[in-house]
N, C-alpha and C positions, 0 to 999 in steps of 0.2 A: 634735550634742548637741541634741537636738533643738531645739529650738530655742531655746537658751540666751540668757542674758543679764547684767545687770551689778545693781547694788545697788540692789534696790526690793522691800520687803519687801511691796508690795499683793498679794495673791492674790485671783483670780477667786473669787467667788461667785455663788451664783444671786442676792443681793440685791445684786451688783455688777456688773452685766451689763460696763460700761463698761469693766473692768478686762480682758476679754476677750482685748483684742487683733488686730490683723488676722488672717483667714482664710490659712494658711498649708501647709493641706491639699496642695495642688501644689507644695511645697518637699520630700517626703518621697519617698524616695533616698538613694539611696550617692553620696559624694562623694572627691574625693580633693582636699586641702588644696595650691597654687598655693603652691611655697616663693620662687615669683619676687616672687608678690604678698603674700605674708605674711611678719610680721614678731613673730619671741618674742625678745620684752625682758624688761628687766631693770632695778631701779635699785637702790644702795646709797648709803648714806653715806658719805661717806670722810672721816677727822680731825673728826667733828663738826662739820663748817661746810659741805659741800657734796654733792650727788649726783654718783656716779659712772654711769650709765648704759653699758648695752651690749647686743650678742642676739647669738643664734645664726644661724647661715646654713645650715646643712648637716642637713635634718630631712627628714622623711616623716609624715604624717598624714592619715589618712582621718576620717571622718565618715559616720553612718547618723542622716540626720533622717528624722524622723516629727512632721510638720507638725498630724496632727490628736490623736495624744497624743505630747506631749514626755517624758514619763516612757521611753518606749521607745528614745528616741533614743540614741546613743552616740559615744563619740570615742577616738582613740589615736594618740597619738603617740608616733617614738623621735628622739633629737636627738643628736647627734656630737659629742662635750665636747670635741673638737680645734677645733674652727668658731668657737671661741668669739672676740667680738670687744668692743674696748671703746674702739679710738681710740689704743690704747697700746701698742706689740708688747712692752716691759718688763714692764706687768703684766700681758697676756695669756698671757705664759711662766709667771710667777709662779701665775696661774689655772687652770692646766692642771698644775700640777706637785704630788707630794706634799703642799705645803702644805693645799691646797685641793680640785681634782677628781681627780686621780694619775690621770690618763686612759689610760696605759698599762695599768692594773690593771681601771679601771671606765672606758671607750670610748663609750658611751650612756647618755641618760637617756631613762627613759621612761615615758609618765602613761595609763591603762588607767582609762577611767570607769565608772563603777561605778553610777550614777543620776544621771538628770537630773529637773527638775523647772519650772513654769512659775512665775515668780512676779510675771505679771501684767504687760499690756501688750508689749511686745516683749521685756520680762527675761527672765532664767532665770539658771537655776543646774544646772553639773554639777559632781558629785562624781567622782573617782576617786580611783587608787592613783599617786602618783609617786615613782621610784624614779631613788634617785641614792650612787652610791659604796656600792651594793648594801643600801641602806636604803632600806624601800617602808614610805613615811605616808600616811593621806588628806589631800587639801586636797580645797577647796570652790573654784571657778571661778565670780564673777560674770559675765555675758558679756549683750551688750547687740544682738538683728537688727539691721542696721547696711542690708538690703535685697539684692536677688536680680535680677540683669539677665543678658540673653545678648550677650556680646562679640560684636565684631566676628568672628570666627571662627567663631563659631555656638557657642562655651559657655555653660552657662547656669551661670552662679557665684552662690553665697552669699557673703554678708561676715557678719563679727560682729566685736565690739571688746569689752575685760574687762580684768578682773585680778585678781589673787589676793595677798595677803597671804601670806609663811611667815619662821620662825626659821630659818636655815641651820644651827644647833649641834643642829637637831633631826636631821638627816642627816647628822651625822658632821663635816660642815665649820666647825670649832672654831678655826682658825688665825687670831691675832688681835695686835695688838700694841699696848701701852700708853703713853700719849703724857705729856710732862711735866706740859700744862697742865691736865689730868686725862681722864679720860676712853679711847677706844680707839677704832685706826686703821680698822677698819672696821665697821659695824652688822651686829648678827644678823639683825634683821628684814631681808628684801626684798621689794622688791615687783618682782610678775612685770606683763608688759603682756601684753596679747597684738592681734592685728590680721589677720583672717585672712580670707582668702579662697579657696574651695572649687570645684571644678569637680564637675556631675553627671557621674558615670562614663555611657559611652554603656550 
């Protein structure tokens, strides 16, 4: 994504030179997304008092940055709603099951960007399509350059760090239950993390 980023509305102008950002001309490339060294998260509510966090482990993702315009850049990922993990094999059954992902019926999730954008300093923003329990919404991804080194192996990786805001009842996953002292067992809103790290394809 080209070179994405996290929440900062400044955008480069020519009366804002400063807003620029590092030259990142030499980052543009096809990358393939390190599911060793990345991590898509997750957090909810649970009973109104507390975060439940979890991720996925079992995903594929590439990346096309374009270092000298990030508008060109893109990203796609598909992710294995079986992998799911959250600390709990109780309610990671429960998470996989009719209630929630019916993973049997819908096995992947998956996010197809659609536009990226620069917004100033190492931010960005990419837009796509994600698609879950066979319902495809846009979101918007803040996403923050996080820096680009060559491992000990000779890789040369990108990082980046983000997150995105969504309803879940907006994709179908509606399953919910109402508690005595008011209120309900889990929040629609989530919030997605993400922590990612990229290898340039040779």
């Amino acid at each position: 994504m080209g070179i994405f980023g996290r929440k900062n509305q400044t955008t480069a102008t020519a009366s804002t030179p400063a807003a620029a950002g590092p030259d990142l001309s030499a980052l543009t490339g096809d990358y393939t997304v390190d599911p060793s060294h990345t991590t898509l998260g997750f957090v909810a509510r649970h009973a109104m008092v507390t975060n439940v966090k979890g991720s996925f482990t079992d995903f594929t993702g590439t990346l096309h940055l374009d270092g000298t315009d990030p508008s060109k850049s893109t990203a796609s990922f598909d992710v294995q709603m079986a992998s799911i993990e959250t600390g709990s094999p109780d309610r990671d059954g429960h998470l996989k099951s009719a209630d929630f992902f019916k993973i049997d019926e819908f096995p992947t999730m998956t996010f197809r960007s659609t536009s990226a954008e620069s917004l100033g300093g190492e931010d960005y923003r990419i837009t796509g399509d994600l698609s879950i329990l066979g319902t495809t919404k846009p979101i918007s991804i803040d996403l923050e350059y996080s820096g680009a080194a060559k491992d000990p192996f000779g890789n040369e990786r990108v990082g980046f760090e983000g997150t995105a805001t969504i309803n879940r009842s907006e994709w179908g996953l509606s399953w919910n239950a109402a508690l005595e002292t008011g209120g309900v067992l889990v929040s629609d809103k989530i919030k997605l993390t993400f922590d990612i790290s990229a290898i340039r394809n040779a």
